[in-house]
C-alpha positions in Angstrom: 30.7 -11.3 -23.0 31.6 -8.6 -25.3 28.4 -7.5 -25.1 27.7 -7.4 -21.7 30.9 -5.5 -21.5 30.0 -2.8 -24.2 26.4 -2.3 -22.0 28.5 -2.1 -19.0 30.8 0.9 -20.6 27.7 2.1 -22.0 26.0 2.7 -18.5 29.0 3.7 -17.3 28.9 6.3 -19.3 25.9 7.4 -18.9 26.1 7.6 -15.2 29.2 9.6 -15.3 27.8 12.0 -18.0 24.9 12.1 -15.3 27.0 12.7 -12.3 29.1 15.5 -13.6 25.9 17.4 -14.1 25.3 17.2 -10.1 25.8 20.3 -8.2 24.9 19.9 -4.2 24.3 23.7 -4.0 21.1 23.3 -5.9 18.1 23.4 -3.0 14.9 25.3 -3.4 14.3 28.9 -2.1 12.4 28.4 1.4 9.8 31.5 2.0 10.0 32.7 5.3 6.8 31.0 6.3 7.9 27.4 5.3 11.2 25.7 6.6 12.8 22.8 4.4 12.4 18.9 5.9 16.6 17.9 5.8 15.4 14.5 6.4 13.9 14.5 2.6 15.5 13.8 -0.3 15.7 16.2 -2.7 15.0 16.4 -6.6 17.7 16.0 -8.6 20.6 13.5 -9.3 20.6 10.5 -6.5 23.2 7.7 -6.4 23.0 4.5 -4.3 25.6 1.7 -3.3 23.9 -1.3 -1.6 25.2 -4.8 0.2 23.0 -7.7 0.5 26.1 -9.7 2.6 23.7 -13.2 2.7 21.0 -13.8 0.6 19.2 -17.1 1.5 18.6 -19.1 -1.9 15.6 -21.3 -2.1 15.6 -23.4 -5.7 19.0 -24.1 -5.1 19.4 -24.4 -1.2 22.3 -22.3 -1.0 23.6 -18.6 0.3 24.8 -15.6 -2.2 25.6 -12.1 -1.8 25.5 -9.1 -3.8 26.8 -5.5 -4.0 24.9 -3.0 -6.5 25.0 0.4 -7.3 22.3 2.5 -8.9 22.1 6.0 -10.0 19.1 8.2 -12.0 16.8 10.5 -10.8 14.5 11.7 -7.8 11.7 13.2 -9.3 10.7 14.4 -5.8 10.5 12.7 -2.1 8.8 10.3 -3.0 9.6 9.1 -6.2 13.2 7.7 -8.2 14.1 6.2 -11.1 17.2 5.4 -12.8 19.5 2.5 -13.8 22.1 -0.2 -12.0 24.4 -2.9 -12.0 25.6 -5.4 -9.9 27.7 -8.4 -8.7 25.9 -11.3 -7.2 27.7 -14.8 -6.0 25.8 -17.7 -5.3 27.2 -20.9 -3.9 24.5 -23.5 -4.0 24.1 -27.1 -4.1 24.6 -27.2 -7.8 27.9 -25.4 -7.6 29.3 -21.5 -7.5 27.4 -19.1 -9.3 28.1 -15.4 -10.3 25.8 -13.2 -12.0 25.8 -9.7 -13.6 22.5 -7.7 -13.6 21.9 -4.7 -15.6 18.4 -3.4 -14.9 16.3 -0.5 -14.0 15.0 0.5 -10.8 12.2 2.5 -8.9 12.1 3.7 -5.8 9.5 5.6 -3.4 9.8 7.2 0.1 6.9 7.5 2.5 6.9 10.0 5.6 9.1 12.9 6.3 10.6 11.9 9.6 14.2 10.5 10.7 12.5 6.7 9.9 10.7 6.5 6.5 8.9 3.8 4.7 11.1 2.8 1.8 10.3 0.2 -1.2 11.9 -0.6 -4.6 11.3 -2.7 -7.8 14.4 -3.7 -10.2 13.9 -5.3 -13.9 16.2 -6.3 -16.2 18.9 -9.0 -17.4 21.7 -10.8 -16.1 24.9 -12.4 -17.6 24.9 -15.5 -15.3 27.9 -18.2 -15.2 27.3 -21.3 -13.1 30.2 -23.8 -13.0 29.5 -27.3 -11.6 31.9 -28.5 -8.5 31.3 -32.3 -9.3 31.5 -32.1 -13.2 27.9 -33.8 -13.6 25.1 -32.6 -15.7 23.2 -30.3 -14.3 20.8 -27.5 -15.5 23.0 -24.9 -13.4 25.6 -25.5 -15.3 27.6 -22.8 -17.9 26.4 -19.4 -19.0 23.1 -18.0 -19.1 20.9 -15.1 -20.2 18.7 -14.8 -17.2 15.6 -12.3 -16.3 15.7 -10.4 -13.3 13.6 -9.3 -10.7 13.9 -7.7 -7.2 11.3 -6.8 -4.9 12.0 -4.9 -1.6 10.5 -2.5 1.5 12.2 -1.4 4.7 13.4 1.5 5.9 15.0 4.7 4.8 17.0 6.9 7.7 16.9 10.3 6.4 20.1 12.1 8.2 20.9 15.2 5.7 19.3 15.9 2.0 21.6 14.0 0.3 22.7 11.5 2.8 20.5 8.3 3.9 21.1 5.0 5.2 18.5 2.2 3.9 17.9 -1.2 5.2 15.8 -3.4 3.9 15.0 -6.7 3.5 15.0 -8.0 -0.1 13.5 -10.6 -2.7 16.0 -11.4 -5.6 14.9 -13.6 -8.8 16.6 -14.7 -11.6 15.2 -16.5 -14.4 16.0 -18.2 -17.3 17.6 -21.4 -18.3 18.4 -21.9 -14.7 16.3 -20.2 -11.8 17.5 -18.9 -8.6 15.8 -17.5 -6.0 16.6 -16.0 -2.6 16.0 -13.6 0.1 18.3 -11.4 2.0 18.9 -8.0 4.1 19.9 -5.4 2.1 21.8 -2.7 3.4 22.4 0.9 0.9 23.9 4.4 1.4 21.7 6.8 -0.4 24.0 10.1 -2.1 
């Protein structure tokens, strides 16, 4: 636990040593022949805060959520990358789950209108705790060191440079001692 709390502060403060570097006046000099797309993101520091509110789970035939936030950088329209955490629950047949990913994310655009092709990959590891509602021995039981994965495409609604609203549905797996898998709707404010 210490350790997952060290990484935590770690990112942390990363992020916010990232952040403070952000200045929103920062766009690129338009000529007078070209005009600049405000539907496109723009390079430079991008932050997102997402909410998967029910995540159907399939190994364990239950429902979980999750809230994440991610933050890094967008390279240009069409291509981000950068680091997250998040908070999932899970209640399942096996009892209530909560896990802690920590992984690293990419993310492209496609198209330069109001609605955009979105899709996104995370990697990385979660601190997972599983307790056991009828005390019996089960292999989702107690904590865990699990691999994570997610996998998802939708759509990205462009309203300003550094404002989007994404929605799309999503693919989450954990793996490890215990698996879980599930998938769900996420939906994400892009900043």
């Amino acid at each position: 636990m210490k350790r997952l709390l060290t990484l935590l502060l770690i990112l942390g403060s990363i992020t916010l040593a990232y952040a403070t570097g952000y200045n929103h006046t920062e766009t690129t000099e338009a000529t007078s022949t070209t005009e600049i797309n405000k539907r496109l993101a723009v390079k430079g520091y991008r932050g997102f805060v997402n909410y998967t509110p029910l995540i159907a789970t399939f190994i364990n035939d239950g429902i979980s959520g999750s809230v994440s936030t991610t933050h890094g950088y967008q390279f240009n329209h069409n291509y981000f990358a950068g680091i997250g955490v998040g908070f999932h629950i899970n209640l399942g047949d096996e009892g209530l789950g909560v896990a802690l990913p920590v992984y690293a994310a990419f993310k492209g655009n496609y198209g330069d209108k109001l609605a955009q092709l979105t899709y996104g990959a995370r990697i990385g590891v979660a601190y997972a705790d599983y307790g056991n509602f009828n005390s019996e021995t089960s292999v989702h039981n107690g904590e865990a060191a699990l691999a994570y994965f997610n996998a998802n495409i939708g759509l990205r609604l462009g309203i300003a440079q550094y404002f989007a609203i994404i929605i799309t549905p999503e693919i989450d797996l954990f793996v490890g001692r215990y698996n879980i898998a599930g998938a769900g709707l996420r939906v994400g404010f892009e900043f």
